[in-house]
C-alpha positions as CSV (number, residue, x, y, z in Angstrom):
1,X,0.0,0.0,0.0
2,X,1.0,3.6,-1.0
3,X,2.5,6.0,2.0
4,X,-0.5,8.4,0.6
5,X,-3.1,6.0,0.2
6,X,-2.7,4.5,4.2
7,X,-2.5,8.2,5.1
8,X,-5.9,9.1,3.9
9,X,-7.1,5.6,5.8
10,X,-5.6,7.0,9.4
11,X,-7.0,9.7,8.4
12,X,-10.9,9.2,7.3
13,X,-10.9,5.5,8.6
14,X,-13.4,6.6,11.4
15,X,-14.9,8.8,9.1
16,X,-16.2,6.1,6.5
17,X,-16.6,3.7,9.0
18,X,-19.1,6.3,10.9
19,X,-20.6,6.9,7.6
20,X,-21.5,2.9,6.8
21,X,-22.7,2.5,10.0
22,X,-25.1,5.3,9.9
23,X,-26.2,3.6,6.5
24,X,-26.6,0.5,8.4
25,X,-24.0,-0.9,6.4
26,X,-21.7,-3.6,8.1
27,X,-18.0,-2.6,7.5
28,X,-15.0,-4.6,7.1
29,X,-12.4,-2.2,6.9
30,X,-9.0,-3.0,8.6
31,X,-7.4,-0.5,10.1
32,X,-3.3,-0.2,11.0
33,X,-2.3,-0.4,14.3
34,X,-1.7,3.2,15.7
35,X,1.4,3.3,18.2
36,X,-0.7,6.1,20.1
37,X,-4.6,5.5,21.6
38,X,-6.8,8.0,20.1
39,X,-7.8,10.7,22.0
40,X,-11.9,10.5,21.9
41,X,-12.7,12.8,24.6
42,X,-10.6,15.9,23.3
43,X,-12.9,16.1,20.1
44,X,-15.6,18.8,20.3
45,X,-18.5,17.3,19.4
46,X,-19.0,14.6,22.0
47,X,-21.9,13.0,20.3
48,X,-20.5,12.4,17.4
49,X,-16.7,11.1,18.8
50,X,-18.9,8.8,20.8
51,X,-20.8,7.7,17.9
52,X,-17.6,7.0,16.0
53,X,-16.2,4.9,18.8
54,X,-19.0,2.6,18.9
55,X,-18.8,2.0,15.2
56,X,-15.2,2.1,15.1
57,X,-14.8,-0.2,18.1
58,X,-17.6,-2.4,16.5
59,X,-16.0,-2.7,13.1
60,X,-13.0,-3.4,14.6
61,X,-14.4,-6.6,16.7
62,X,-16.1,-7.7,13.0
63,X,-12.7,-7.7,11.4
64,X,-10.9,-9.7,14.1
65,X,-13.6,-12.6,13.5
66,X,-13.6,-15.5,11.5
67,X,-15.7,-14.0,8.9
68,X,-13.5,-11.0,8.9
69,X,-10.8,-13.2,8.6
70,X,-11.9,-15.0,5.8
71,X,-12.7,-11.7,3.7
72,X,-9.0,-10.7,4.6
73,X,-7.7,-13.9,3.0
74,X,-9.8,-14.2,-0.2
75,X,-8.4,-10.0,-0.9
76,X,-4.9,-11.6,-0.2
77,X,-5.9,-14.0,-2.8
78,X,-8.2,-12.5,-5.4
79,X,-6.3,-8.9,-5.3
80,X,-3.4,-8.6,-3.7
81,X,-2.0,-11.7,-5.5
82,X,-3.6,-10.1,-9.1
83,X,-1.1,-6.5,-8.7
84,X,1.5,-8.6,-7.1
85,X,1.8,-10.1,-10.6
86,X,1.2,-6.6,-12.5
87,X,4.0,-4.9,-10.7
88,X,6.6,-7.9,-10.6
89,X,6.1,-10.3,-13.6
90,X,4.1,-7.5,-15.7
91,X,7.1,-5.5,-15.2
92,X,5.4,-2.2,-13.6
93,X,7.8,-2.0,-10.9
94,X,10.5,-0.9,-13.4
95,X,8.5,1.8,-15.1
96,X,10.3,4.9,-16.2
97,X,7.9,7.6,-16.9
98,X,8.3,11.6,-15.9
99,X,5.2,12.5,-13.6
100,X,2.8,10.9,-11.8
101,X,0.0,11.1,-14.5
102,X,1.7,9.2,-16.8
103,X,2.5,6.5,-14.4
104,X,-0.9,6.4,-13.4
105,X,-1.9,5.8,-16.7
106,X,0.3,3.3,-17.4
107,X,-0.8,1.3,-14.5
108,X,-4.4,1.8,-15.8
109,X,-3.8,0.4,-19.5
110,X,-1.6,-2.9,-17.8
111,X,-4.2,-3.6,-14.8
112,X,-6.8,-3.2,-17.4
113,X,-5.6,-5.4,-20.2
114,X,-4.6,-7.7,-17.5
115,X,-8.3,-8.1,-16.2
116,X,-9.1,-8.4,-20.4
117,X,-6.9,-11.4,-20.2
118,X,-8.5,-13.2,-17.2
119,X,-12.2,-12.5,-18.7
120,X,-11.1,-14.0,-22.1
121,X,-9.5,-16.5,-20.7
122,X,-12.3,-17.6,-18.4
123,X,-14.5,-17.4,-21.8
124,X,-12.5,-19.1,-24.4
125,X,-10.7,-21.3,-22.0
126,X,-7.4,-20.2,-23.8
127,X,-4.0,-19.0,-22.8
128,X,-4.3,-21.0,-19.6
129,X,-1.3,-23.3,-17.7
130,X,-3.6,-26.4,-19.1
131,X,-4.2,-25.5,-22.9
């Protein structure tokens, strides 16, 4: 995970989570561990810092559980494991491009023909290990 992109998640973790749970949507979203305990009573609105607690606490206790567990494993498996081969068989670890835009787009056009391959290859039954 990107230095920016677990930023934002320290960041608006509570935030989201707060938001899903006032949709009545269950969350799964783990969260890193912080090295310092966040400070719910110095907020100003009490309500609220209360009412992200509960849900924070609550998706937290979700995410240690088996269920949780088991979502955890099948990302490791079904996404992690899909840019894990982008970045180091694709080759998109060694990218030399000027600007982040450009790199961005890059990593569009290979995730995306990537996901082309797996959706022809699930319909033709081609280009697999066993053809």
């Amino acid at each position: 995970m990107s230095i920016w992109m677990s930023l934002i998640l320290k960041l608006f973790a509570s935030d989201v989570i707060f938001a899903n749970h006032n949709m009545e949507v269950r969350t799964y979203i783990p969260e890193k561990k912080l090295t310092l305990q966040r400070d719910w009573d110095g907020q100003k609105n009490q309500t609220k810092a209360r009412a992200q607690k509960e849900a924070s606490y609550a998706n937290r206790r979700r995410v240690g559980g088996a269920y949780g567990k088991s979502l955890l494993r099948k990302r490791g498996e079904l996404v992690e494991r899909s840019f894990a081969h982008c970045y180091e068989t694709g080759g998109m670890r060694r990218t030399h491009l000027r600007g982040q835009k450009n790199i961005l787009k890059r990593l569009l056009i290979h995730v995306g023909a990537f996901n082309l391959s797996l959706i022809f290859r699930s319909m033709l039954g081609a280009g697999s290990h066993g053809s």
